[in-house]
C-alpha positions in Angstrom: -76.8 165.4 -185.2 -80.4 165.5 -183.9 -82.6 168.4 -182.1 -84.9 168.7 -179.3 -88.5 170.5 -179.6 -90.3 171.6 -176.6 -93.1 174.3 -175.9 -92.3 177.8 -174.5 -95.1 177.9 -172.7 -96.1 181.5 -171.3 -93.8 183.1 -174.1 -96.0 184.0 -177.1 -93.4 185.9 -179.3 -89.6 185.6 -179.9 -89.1 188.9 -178.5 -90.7 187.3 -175.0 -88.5 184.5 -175.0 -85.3 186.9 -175.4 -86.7 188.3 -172.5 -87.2 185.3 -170.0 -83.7 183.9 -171.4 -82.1 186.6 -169.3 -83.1 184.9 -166.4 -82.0 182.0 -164.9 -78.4 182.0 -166.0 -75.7 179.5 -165.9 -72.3 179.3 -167.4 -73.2 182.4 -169.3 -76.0 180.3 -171.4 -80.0 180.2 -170.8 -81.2 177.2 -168.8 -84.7 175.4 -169.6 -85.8 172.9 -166.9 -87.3 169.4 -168.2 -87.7 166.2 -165.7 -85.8 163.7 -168.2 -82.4 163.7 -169.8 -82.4 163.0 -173.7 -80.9 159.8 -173.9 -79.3 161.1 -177.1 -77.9 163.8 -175.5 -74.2 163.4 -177.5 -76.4 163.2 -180.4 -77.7 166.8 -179.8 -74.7 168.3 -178.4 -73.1 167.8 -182.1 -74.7 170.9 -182.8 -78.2 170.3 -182.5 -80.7 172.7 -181.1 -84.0 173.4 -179.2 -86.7 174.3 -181.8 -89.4 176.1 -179.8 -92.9 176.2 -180.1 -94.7 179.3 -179.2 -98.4 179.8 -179.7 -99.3 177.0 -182.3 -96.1 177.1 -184.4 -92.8 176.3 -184.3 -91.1 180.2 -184.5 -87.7 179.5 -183.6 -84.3 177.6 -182.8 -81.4 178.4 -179.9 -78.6 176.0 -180.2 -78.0 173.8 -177.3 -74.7 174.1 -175.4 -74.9 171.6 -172.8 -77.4 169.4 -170.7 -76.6 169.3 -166.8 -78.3 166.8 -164.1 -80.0 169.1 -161.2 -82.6 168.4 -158.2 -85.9 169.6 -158.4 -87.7 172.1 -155.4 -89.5 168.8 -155.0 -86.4 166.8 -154.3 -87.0 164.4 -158.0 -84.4 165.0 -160.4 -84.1 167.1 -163.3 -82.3 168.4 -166.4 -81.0 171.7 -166.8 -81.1 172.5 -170.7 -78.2 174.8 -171.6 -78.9 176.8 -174.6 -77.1 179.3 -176.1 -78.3 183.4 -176.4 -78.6 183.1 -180.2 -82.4 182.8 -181.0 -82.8 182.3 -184.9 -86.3 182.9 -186.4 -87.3 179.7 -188.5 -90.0 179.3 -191.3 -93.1 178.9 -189.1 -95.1 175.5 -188.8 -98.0 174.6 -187.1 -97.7 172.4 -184.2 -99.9 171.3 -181.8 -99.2 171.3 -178.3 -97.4 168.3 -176.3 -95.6 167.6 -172.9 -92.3 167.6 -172.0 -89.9 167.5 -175.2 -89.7 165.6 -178.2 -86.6 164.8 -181.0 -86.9 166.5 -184.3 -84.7 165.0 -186.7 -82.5 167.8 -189.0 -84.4 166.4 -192.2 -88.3 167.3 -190.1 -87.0 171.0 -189.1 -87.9 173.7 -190.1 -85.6 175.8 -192.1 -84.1 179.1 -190.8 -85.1 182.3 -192.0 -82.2 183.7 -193.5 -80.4 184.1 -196.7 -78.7 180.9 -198.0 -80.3 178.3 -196.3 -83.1 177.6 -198.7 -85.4 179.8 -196.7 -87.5 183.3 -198.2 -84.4 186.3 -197.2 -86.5 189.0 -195.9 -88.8 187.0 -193.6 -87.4 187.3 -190.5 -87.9 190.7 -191.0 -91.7 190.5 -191.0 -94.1 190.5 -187.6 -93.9 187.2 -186.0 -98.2 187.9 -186.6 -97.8 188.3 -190.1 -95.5 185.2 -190.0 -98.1 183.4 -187.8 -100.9 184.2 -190.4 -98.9 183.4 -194.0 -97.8 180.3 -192.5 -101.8 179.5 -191.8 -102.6 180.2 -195.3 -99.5 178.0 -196.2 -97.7 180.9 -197.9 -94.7 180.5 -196.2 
């Protein structure tokens, strides 16, 4: 298994990226549009996910469902990213910004924020703010 990590750009909280996942839609799943296709793409359909990065740090996860082959308004091709509605809130971490989309290996991620999973229970219930500014201070 292996993920994907990319920047959503223009979507400084989780709750804003619920919100532009509603739109575009296809095969019932949200659709992120990249120019290249992850040569390891079976590697990240095995239940890998897209990590996003939102305003410095790395806030969340949606699982990826499928990757589809498209053309671009500029007539270059492109990849549709399918990703599932599922957005699960992960331990923040810093990152700085970058272009396009990189792999993150499952042992590099950052955990999820719930219950069992090695991670704080209770964090995901805090401010993404508060999250934001313990994970500065390396609290969290």
């Amino acid at each position: 298994m292996l993920h994907l990590i990319k920047l959503a750009v223009g979507c400084p909280t989780i709750d804003s990226l619920a919100q532009r996942m509603r739109e575009p839609r296809l095969d019932g799943h949200g659709v992120i549009t990249t120019r290249t296709m992850p040569k390891r793409a079976e590697e990240i359909l095995a239940g890998g996910s897209l990590y996003r990065v939102m305003d410095g740090f790395i806030l969340c996860r949606q699982p990826v469902a499928d990757f589809r082959t498209t053309t671009r308004p500029d007539g270059t091709a492109g990849t549709l990213i399918l990703v599932t509605d599922d957005i699960i809130p992960v331990s923040p971490r810093a990152m700085r910004p970058f272009q396009g989309w990189r792999y993150l290996s499952p042992e590099d991620a950052p955990p999820d924020l719930v219950s069992g999973n090695g991670a704080v229970a209770g964090l995901e219930a805090l401010p993404v703010m508060l999250r934001r500014a313990l994970a500065e201070l390396c609290l969290i």
